[in-house]
Structures are given as structure tokens and as C-alpha cells.
PyMOL Python script that loads the backbone (N, CA, C, O; Angstrom):
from pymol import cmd

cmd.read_pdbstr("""\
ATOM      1  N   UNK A   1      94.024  80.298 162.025  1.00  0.00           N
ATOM      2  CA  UNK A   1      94.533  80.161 160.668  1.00  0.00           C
ATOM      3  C   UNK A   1      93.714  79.099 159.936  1.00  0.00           C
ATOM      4  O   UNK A   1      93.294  78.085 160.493  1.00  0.00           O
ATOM      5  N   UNK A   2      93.512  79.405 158.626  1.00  0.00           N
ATOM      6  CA  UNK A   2      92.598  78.455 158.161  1.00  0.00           C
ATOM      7  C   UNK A   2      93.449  76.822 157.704  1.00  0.00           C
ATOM      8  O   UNK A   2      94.553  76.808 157.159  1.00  0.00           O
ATOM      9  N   UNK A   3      92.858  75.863 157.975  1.00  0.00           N
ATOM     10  CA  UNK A   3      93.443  74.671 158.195  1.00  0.00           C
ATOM     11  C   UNK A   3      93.575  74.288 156.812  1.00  0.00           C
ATOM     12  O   UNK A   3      94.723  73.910 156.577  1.00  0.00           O
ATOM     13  N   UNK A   4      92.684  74.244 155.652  1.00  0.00           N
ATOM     14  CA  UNK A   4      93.043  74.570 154.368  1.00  0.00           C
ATOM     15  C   UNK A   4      94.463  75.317 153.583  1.00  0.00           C
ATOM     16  O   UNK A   4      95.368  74.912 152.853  1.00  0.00           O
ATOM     17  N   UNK A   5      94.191  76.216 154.005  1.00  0.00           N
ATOM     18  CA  UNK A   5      95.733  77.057 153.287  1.00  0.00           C
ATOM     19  C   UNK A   5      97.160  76.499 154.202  1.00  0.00           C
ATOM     20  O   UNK A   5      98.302  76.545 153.743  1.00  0.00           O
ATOM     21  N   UNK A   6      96.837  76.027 155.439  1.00  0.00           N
ATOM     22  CA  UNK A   6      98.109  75.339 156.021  1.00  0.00           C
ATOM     23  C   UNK A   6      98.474  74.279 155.317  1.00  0.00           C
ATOM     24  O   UNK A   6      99.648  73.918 155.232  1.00  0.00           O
ATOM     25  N   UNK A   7      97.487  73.685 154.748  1.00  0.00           N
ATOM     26  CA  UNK A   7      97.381  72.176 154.077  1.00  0.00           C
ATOM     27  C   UNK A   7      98.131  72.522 152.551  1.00  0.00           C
ATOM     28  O   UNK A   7      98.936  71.798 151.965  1.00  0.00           O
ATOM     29  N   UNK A   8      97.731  73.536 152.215  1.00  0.00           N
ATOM     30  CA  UNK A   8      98.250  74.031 151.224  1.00  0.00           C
ATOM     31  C   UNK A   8      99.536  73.918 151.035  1.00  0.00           C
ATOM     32  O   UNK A   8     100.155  73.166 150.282  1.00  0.00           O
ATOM     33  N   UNK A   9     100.118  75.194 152.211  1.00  0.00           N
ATOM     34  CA  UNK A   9     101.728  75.474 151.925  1.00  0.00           C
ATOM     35  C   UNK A   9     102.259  74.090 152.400  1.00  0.00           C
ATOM     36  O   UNK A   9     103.126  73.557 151.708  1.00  0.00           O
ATOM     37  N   UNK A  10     101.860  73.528 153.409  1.00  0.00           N
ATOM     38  CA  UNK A  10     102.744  71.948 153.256  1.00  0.00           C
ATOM     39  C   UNK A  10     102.859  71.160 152.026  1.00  0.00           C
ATOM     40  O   UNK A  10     103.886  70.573 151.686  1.00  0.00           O
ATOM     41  N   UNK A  11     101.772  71.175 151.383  1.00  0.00           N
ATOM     42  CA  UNK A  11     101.660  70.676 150.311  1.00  0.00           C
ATOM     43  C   UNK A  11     102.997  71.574 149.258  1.00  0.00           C
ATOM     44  O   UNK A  11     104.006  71.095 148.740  1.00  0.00           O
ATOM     45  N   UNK A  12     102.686  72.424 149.251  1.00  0.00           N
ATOM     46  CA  UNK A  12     103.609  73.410 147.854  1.00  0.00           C
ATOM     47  C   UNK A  12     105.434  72.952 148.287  1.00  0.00           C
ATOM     48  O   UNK A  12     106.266  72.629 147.439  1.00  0.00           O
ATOM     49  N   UNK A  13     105.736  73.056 150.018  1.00  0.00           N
ATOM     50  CA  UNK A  13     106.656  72.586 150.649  1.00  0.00           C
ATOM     51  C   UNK A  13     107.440  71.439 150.294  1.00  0.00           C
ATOM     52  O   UNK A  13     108.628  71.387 149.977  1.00  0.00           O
ATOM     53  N   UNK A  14     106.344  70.274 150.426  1.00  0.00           N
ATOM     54  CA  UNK A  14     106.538  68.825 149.811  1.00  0.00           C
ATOM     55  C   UNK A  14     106.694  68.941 148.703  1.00  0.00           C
ATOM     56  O   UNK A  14     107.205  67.898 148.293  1.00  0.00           O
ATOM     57  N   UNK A  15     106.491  69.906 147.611  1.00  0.00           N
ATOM     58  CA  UNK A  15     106.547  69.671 146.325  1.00  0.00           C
ATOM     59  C   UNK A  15     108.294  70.270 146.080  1.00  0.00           C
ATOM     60  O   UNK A  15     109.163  69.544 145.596  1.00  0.00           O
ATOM     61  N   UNK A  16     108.529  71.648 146.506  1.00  0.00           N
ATOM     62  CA  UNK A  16     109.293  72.077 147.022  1.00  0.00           C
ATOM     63  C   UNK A  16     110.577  71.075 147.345  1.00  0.00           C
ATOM     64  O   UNK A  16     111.437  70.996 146.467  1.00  0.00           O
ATOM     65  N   UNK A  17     110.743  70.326 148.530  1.00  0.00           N
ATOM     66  CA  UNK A  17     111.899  69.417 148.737  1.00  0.00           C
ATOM     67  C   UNK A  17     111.907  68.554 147.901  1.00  0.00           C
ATOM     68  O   UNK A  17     113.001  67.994 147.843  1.00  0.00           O
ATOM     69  N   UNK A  18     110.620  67.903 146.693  1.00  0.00           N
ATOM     70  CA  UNK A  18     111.142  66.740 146.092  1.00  0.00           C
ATOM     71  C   UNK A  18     111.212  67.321 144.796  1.00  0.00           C
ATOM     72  O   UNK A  18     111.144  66.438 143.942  1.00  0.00           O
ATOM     73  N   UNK A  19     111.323  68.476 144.311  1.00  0.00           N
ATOM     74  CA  UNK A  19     112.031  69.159 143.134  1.00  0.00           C
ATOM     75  C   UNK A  19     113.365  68.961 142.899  1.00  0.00           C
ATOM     76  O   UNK A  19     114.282  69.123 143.704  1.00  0.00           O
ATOM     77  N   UNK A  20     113.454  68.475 141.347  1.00  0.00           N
ATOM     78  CA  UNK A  20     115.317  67.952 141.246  1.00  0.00           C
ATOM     79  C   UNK A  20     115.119  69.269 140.326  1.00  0.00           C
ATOM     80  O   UNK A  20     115.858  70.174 140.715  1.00  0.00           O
ATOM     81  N   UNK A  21     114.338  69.614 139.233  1.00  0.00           N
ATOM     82  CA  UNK A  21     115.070  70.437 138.305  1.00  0.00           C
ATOM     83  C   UNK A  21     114.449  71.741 138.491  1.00  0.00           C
ATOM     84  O   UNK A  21     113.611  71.953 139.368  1.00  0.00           O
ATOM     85  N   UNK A  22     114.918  72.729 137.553  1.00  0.00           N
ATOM     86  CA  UNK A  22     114.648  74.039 137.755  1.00  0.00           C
ATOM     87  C   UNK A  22     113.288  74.235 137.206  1.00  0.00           C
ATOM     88  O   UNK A  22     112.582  74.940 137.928  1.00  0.00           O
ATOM     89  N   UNK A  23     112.746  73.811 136.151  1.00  0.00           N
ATOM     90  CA  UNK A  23     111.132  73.822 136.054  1.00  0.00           C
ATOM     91  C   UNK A  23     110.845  73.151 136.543  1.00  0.00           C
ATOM     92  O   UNK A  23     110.237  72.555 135.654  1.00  0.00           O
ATOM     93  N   UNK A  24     110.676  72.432 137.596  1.00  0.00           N
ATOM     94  CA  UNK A  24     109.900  71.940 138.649  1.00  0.00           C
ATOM     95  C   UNK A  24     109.640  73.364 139.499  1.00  0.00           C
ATOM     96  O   UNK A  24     108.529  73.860 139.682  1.00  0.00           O
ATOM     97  N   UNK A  25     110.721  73.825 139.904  1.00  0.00           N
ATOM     98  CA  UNK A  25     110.969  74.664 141.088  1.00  0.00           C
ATOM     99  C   UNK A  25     110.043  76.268 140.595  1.00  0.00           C
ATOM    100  O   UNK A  25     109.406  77.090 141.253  1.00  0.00           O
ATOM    101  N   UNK A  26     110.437  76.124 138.896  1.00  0.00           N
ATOM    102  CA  UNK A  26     109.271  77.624 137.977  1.00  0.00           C
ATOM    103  C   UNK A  26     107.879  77.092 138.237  1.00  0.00           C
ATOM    104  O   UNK A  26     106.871  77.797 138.204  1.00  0.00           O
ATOM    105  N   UNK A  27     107.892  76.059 138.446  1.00  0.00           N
ATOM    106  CA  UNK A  27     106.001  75.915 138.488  1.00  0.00           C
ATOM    107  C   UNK A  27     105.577  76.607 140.016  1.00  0.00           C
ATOM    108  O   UNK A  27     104.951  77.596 140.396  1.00  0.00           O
ATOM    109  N   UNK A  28     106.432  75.276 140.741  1.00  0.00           N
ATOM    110  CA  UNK A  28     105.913  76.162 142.094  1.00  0.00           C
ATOM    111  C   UNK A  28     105.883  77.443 142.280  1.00  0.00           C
ATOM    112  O   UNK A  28     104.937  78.031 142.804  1.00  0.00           O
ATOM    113  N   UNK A  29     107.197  78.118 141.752  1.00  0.00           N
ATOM    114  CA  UNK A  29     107.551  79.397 142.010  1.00  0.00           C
ATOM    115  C   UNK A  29     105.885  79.911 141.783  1.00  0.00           C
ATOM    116  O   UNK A  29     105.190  80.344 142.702  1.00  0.00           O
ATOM    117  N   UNK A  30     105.494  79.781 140.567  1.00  0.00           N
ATOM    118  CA  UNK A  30     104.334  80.347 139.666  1.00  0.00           C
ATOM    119  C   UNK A  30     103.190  80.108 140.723  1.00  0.00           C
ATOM    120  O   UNK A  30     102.418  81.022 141.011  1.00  0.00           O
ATOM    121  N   UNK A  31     103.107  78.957 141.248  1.00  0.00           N
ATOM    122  CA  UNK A  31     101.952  78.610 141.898  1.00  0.00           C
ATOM    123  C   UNK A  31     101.882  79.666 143.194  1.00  0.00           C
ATOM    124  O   UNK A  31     100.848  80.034 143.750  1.00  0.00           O
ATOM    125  N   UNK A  32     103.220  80.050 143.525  1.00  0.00           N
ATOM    126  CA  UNK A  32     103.309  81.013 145.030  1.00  0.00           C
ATOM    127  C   UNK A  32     103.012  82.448 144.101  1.00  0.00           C
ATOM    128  O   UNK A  32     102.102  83.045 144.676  1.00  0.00           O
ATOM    129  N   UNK A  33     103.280  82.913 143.353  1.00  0.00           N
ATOM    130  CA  UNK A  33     103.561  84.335 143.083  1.00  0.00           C
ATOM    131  C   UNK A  33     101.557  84.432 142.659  1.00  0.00           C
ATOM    132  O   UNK A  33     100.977  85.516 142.715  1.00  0.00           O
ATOM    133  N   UNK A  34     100.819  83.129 142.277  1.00  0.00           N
ATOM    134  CA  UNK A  34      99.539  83.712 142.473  1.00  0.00           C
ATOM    135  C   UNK A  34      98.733  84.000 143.082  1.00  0.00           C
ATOM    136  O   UNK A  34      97.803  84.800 142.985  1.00  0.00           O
ATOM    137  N   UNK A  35      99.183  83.099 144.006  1.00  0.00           N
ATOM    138  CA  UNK A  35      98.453  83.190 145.620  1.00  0.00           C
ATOM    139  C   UNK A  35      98.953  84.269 146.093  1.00  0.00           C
ATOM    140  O   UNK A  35      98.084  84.921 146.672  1.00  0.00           O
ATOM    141  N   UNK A  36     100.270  84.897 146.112  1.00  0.00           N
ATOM    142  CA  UNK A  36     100.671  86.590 146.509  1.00  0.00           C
ATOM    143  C   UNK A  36      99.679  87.374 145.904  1.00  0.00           C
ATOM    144  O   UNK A  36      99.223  88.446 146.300  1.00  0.00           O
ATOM    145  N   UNK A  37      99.380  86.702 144.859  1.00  0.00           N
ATOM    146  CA  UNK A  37      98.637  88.327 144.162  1.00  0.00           C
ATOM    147  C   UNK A  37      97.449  88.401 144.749  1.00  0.00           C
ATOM    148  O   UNK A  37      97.025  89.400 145.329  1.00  0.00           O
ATOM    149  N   UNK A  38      96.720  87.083 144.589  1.00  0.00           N
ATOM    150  CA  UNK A  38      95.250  87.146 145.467  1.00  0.00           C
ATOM    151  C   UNK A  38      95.134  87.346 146.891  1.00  0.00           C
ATOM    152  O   UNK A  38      94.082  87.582 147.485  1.00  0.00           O
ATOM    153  N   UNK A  39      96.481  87.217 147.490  1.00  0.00           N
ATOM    154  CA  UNK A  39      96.018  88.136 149.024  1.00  0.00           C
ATOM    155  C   UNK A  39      96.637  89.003 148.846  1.00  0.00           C
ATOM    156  O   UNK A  39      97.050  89.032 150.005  1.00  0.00           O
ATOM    157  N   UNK A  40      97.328  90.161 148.208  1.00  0.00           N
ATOM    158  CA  UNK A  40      97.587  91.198 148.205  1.00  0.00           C
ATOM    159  C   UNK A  40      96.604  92.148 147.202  1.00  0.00           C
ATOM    160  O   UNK A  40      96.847  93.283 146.795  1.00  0.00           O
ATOM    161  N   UNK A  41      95.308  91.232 146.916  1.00  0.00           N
ATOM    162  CA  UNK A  41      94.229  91.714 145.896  1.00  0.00           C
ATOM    163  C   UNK A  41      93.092  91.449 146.951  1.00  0.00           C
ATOM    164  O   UNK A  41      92.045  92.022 146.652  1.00  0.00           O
ATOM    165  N   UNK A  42      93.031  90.422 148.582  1.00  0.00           N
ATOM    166  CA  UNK A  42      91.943  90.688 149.478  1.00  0.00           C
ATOM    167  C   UNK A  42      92.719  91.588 150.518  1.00  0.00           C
ATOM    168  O   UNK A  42      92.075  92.421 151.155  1.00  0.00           O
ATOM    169  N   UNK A  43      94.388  91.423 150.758  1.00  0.00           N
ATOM    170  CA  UNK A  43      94.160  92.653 151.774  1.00  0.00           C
ATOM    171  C   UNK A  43      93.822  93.880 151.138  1.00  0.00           C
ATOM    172  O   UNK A  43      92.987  94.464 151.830  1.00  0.00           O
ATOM    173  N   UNK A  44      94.189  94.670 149.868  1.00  0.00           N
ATOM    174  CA  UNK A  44      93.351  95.655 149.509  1.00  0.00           C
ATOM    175  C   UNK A  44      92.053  95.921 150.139  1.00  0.00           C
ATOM    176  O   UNK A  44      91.657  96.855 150.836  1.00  0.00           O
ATOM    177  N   UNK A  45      91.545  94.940 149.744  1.00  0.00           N
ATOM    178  CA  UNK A  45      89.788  94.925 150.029  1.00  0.00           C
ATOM    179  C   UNK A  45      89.547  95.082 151.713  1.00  0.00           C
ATOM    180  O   UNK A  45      88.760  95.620 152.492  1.00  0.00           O
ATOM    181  N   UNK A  46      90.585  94.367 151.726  1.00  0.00           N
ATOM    182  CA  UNK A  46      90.115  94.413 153.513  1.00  0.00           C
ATOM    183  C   UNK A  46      90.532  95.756 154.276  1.00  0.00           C
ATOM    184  O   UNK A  46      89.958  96.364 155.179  1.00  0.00           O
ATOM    185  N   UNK A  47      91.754  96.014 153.586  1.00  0.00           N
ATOM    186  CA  UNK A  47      91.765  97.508 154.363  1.00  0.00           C
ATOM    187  C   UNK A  47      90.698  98.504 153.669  1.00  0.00           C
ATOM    188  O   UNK A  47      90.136  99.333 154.385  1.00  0.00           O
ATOM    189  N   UNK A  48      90.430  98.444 152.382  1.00  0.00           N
ATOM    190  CA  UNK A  48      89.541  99.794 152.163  1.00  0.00           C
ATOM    191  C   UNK A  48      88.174  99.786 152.719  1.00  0.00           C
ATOM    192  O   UNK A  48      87.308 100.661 152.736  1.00  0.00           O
ATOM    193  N   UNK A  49      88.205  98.236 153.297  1.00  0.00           N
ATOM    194  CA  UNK A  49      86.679  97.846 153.699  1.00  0.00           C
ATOM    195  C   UNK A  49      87.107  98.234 155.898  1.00  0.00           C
ATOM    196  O   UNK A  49      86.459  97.907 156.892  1.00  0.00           O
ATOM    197  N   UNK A  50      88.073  98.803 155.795  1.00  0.00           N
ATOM    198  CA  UNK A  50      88.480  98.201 157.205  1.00  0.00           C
ATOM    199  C   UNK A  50      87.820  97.578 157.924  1.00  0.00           C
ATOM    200  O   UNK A  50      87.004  97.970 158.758  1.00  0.00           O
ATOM    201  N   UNK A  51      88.164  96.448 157.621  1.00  0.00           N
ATOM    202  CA  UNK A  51      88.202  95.031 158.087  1.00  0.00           C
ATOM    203  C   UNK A  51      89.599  94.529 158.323  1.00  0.00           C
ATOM    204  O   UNK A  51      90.246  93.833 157.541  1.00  0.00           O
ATOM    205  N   UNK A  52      90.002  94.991 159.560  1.00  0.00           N
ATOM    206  CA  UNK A  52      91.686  94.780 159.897  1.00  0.00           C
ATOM    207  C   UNK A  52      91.610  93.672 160.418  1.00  0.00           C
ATOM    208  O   UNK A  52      92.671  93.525 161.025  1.00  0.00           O
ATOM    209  N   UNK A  53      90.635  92.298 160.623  1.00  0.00           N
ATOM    210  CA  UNK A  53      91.131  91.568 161.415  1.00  0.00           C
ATOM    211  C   UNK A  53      91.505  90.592 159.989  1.00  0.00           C
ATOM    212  O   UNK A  53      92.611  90.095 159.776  1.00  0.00           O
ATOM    213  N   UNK A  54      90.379  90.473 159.159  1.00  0.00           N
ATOM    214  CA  UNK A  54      90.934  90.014 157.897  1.00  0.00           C
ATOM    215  C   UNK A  54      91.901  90.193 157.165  1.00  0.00           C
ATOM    216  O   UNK A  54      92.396  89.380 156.385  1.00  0.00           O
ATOM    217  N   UNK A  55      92.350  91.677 157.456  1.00  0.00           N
ATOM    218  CA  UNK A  55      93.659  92.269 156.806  1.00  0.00           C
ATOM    219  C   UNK A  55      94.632  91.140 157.438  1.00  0.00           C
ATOM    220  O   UNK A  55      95.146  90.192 156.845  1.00  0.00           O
ATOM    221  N   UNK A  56      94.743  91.488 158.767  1.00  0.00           N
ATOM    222  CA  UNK A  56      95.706  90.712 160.133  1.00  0.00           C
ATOM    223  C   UNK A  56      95.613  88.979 159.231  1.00  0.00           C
ATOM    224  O   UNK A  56      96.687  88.517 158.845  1.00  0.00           O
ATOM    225  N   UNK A  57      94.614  88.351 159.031  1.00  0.00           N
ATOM    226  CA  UNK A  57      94.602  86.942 158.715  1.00  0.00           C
ATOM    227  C   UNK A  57      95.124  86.836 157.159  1.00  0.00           C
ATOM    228  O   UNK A  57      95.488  85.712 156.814  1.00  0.00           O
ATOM    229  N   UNK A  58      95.169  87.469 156.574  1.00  0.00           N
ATOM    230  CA  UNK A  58      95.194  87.344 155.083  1.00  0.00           C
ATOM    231  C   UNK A  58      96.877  88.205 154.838  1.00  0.00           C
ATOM    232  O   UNK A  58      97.050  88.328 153.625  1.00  0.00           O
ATOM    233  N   UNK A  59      97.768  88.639 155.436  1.00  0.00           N
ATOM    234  CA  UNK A  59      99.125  89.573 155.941  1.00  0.00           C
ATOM    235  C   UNK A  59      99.739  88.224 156.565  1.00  0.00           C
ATOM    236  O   UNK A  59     100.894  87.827 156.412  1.00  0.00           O
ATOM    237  N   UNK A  60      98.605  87.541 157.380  1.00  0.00           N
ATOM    238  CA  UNK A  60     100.090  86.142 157.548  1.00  0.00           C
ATOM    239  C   UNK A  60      99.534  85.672 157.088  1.00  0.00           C
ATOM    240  O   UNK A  60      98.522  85.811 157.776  1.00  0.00           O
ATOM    241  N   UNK A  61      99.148  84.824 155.966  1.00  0.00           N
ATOM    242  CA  UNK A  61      99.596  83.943 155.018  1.00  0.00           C
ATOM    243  C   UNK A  61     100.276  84.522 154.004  1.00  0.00           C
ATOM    244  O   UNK A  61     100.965  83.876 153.214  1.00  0.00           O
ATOM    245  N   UNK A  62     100.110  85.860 153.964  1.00  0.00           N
ATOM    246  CA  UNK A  62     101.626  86.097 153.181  1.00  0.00           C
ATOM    247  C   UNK A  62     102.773  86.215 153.581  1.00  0.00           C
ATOM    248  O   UNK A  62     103.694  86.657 152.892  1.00  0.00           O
ATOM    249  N   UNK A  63     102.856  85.880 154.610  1.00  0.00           N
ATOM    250  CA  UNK A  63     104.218  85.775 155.448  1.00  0.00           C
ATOM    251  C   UNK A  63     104.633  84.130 154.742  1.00  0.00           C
ATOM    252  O   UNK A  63     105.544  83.857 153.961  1.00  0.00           O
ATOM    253  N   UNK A  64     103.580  83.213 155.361  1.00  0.00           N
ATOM    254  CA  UNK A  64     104.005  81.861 155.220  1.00  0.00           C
ATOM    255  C   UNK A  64     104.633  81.655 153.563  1.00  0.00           C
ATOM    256  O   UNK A  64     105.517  80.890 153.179  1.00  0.00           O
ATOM    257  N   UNK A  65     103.781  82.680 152.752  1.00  0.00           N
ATOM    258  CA  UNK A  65     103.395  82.202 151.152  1.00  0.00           C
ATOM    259  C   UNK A  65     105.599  83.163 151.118  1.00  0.00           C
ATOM    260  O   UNK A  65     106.576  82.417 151.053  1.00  0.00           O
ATOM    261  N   UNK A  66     105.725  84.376 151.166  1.00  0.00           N
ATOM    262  CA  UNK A  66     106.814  85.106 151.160  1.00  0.00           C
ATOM    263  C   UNK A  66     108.035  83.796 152.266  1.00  0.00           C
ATOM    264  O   UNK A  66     109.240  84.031 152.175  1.00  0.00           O
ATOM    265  N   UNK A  67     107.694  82.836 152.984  1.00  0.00           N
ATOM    266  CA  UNK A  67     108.853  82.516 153.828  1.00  0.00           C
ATOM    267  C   UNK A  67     109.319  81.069 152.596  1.00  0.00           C
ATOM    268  O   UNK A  67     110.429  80.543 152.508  1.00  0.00           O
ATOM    269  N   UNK A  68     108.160  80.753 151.844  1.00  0.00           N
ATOM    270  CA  UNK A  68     107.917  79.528 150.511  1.00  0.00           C
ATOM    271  C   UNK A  68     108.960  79.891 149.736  1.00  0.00           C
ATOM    272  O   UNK A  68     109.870  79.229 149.238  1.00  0.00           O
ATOM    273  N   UNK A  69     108.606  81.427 149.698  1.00  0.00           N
ATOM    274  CA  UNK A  69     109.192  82.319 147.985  1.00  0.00           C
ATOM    275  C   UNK A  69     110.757  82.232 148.471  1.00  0.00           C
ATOM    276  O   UNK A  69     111.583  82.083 147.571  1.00  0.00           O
ATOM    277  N   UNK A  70     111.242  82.317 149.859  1.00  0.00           N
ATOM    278  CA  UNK A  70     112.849  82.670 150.317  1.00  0.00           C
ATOM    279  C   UNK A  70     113.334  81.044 150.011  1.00  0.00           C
ATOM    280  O   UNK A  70     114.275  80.986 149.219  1.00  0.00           O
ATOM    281  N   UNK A  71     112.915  79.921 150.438  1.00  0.00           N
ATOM    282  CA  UNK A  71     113.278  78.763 150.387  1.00  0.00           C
ATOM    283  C   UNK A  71     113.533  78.372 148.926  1.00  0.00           C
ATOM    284  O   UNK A  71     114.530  77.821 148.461  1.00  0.00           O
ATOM    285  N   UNK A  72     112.297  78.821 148.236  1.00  0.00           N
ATOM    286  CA  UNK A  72     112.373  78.848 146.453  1.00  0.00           C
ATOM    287  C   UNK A  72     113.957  79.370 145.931  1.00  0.00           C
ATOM    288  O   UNK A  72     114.847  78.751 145.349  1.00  0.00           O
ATOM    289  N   UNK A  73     113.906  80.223 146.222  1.00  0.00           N
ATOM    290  CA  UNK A  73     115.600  81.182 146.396  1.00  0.00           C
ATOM    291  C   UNK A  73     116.554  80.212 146.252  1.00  0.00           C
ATOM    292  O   UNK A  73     117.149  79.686 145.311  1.00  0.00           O
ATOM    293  N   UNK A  74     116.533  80.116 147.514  1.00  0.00           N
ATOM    294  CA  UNK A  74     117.779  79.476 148.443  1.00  0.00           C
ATOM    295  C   UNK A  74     118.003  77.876 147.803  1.00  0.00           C
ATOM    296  O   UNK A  74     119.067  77.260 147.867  1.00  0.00           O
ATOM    297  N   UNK A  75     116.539  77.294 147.079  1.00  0.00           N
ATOM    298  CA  UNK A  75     116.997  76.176 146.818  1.00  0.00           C
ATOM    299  C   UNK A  75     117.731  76.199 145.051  1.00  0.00           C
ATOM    300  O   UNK A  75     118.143  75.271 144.355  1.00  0.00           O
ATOM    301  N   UNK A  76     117.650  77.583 144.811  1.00  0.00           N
ATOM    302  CA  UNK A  76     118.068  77.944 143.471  1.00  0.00           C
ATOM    303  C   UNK A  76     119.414  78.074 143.249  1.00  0.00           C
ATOM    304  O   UNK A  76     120.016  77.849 142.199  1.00  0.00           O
ATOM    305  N   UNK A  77     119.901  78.494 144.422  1.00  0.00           N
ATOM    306  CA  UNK A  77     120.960  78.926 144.335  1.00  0.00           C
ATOM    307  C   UNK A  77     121.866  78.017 144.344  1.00  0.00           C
ATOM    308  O   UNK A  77     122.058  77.669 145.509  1.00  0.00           O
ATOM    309  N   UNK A  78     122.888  77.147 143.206  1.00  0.00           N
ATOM    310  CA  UNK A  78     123.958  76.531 143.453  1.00  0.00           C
ATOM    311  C   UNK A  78     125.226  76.508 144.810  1.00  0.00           C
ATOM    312  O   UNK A  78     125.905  77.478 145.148  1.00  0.00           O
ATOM    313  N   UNK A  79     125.268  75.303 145.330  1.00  0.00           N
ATOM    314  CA  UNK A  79     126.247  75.672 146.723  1.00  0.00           C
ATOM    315  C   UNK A  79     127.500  75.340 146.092  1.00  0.00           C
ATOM    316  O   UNK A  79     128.554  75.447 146.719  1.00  0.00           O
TER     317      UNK A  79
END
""", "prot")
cmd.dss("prot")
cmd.show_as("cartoon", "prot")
cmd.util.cbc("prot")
cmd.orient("prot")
């Protein structure tokens, strides 16, 4: 996994737990939903190129980037 994009989602994470208001929480949101688009704009590439191992590497970080987007949720939601 590239040690960069790990650095990343910790980073978006940290930003994540020290969010008090709801545009705090729209930025990040924004910041995850672009990074979805750009690996769901290289796995394209990688499958039409089949290149499945890139597909395979670029499918989990959208796992990590999609597990960001559930926490985003969950921290939305009034208890």
C-alpha cells in the first residue's frame, strides 16, 4: 500500500475527529468524494488496460476512502 495515501487518510481521519461543526465535516466530506472519483476514474483505466493488480491496489483504497465516507455518516448523525 502506498505509504503516502495511508498518510493521507490518517490525516483526513484527524481532521475528521477534531471537526465540531457541520462545514467542517462538508469539506472533508468533499475532499473524500474526490479522491472516489479519481480512483474510480484509474480503476477504469486499469481494468480496460487489464492491469488487475493496479485495479486490486487502487479498489482498496477505496475501501479505506468508502470506510472515511461511513464514519463521515455516523459522525453526522445526531445521538
Amino acid at each position: 500500500m502506498d505509504k503516502r495515501f495511508l498518510m493521507e487518510i490518517m490525516e483526513i481521519n484527524e481532521k475528521l475527529t477534531e471537526a465540531q461543526s457541520e462545514a467542517a465535516m462538508n469539506e472533508i466530506e468533499s475532499i473524500v468524494a474526490v479522491k472516489q472519483k479519481e480512483c474510480i476514474d484509474s480503476a477504469r483505466r486499469a481494468f480496460e488496460q487489464d492491469d488487475f493488480e493496479k485495479a486490486k491496489e487502487i479498489l482498496t483504497k477505496m475501501r479505506y476512502l468508502l470506510n472515511v465516507e461511513e464514519k463521515i455518516k455516523l459522525k453526522k448523525i445526531p445521538l
